[in-house]
N, C-alpha and C positions, 0 to 999 in steps of 0.2 A: 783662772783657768776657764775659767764659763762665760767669761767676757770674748776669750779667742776659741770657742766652740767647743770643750772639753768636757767632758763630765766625770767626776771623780764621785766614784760613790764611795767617803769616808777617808779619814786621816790615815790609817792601817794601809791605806793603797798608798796612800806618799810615801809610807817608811819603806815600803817593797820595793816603788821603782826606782829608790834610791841605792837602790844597792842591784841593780841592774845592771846587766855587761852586755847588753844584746837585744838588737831590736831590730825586726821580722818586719819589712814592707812588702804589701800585696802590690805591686808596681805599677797597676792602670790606674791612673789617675789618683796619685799617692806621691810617685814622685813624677810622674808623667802628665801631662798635659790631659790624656786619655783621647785624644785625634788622632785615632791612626790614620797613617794616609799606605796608601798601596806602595808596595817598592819594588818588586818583582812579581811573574807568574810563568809558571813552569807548567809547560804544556805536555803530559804523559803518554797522549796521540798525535802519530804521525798527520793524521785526518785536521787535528784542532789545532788552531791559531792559537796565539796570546789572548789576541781581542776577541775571538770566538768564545773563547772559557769566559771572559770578565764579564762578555754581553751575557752569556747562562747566567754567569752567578748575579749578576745587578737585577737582570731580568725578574730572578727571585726572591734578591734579599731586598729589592724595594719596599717589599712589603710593609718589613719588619724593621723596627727602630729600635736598633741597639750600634753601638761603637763602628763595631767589626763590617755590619752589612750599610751604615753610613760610608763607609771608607772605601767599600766594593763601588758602590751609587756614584761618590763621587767622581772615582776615578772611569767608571764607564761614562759618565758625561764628560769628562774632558777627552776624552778617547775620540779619533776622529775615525778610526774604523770599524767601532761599535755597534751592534744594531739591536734591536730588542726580539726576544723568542718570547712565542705563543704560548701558554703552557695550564694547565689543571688548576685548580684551584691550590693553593698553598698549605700543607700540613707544617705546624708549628712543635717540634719536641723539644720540650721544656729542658734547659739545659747544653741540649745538645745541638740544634741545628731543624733545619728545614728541608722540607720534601716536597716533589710536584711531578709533574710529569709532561715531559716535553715530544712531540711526536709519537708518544706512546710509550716512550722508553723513559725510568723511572730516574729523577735526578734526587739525589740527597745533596747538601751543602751542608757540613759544622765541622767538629772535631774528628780528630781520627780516633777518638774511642768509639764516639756513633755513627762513624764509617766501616770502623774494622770490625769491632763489637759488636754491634746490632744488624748492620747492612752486610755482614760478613762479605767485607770489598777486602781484596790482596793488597797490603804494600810493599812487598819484596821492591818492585822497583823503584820506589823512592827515596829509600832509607838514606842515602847517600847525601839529596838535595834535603832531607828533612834534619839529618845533623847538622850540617854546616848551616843550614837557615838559623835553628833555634841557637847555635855556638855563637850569632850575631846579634841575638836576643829579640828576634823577629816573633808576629805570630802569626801562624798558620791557621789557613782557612785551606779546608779538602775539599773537592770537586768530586763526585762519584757517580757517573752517569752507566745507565744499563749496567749496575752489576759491576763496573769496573774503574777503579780511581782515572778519572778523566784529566785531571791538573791540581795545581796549589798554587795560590794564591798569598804570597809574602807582603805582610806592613811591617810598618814603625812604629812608633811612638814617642816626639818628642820627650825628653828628660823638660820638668819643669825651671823655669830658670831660676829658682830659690833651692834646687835639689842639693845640689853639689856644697852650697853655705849648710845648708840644713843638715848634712851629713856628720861636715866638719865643727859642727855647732855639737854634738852628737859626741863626736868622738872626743871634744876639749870636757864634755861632762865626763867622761870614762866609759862610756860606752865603745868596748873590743869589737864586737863584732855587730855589722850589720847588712 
C-alpha cells in the first residue's frame, strides 16, 4: 500500500475495509482529471454578452490560481471577442470566491452560497438553467455584478481514463455502491 501512495494506520483498518460495501468519491481530481475547461455561459442581462461576462470573470479570477478560475483564464484567451476590465484591487474569500469592483459597481464571482448568502444577490431567475446544469454534473461558477446575479459560467471535467476500470475493479471486490 505505501509503495502506490496509501497509508494505513494499523491492521484493524484492513479487517474494516474488507467488509465494506461503499465508497464515497470527492470527484475533482479523484476520478477526474481535475481540468475543467468552460462548456457554456448563460448570460442573465439583456445588456451582457457571453464574452462580456467571461472578459469580467477571467479579468478577475486571473488573479487567483485554483482549477475553477484557470478554466475561466483559459477560455477567455481562446475567446476572440474577449477584452480585459479595469477593476480594484481583488478581495479573496476563503472558500468562497472573490470580489472587486469594476467601474464602481461591486463584482463578487464563487458559489451560490457566497452569492446568495453573503452578497444577498436573488436567484429566482436561474433556478431553471442551474438544475439542468448540475443534472449534467457541470460546475458552476456565479457572476454577481451591482447587487444582481449578472451570468453563470458552466465547466466539465474530464472523467479520468482509469476511472471507469477502477470502478469496475471496485464493484468485482463487492463493493455495492459507489
Amino acid at each position: 500500500a505505501g509503495k502506490n501512495g496509501a497509508l494505513i494506520k494499523g491492521a484493524d483498518i484492513l479487517e474494516k475495509i474488507s467488509k465494506c460495501d461503499t465508497v464515497v468519491f470527492d470527484k475533482t481530481g479523484t476520478l477526474s482529471t481535475g481540468k475543467l475547461t468552460v462548456c457554456n455561459i448563460f448570460s442573465l442581462n439583456d445588456d451582457w454578452e457571453k464574452e462580456a461576462i467571461l472578459s469580467l470573470a477571467a479579468s478577475i479570477e486571473e488573479h487567483y490560481f485554483h482549477p475553477i478560475a484557470e478554466a475561466v483564464v483559459n477560455a477567455a484567451k481562446s475567446c476572440n471577442n474577449c477584452r480585459h476590465f479595469h477593476h480594484s484591487e481583488v478581495e479573496f474569500i476563503v472558500a468562497h470566491g472573490v470580489g472587486a469592483f469594476v467601474d464602481n459597481k461591486k463584482v463578487v464571482i464563487g458559489s451560490r452560497h457566497f452569492l446568495e448568502d453573503d452578497e444577498n444577490i436573488e436567484f429566482n431567475i436561474s433556478n431553471e438553467i442551474i438544475e439542468n446544469e448540475l443534472k449534467l454534473g457541470r460546475t458552476l461558477l456565479y457572476i454577481g455584478y451591482d447587487g444582481k446575479l449578472l451570468g453563470i459560467i458552466s465547466m466539465v471535467d474530464e472523467l479520468r481514463n482509469n476511472a471507469n476500470q477502477t470502478i469496475s475493479k471496485l464493484r468485482d471486490l463487492g463493493i455495492k455502491n459507489v
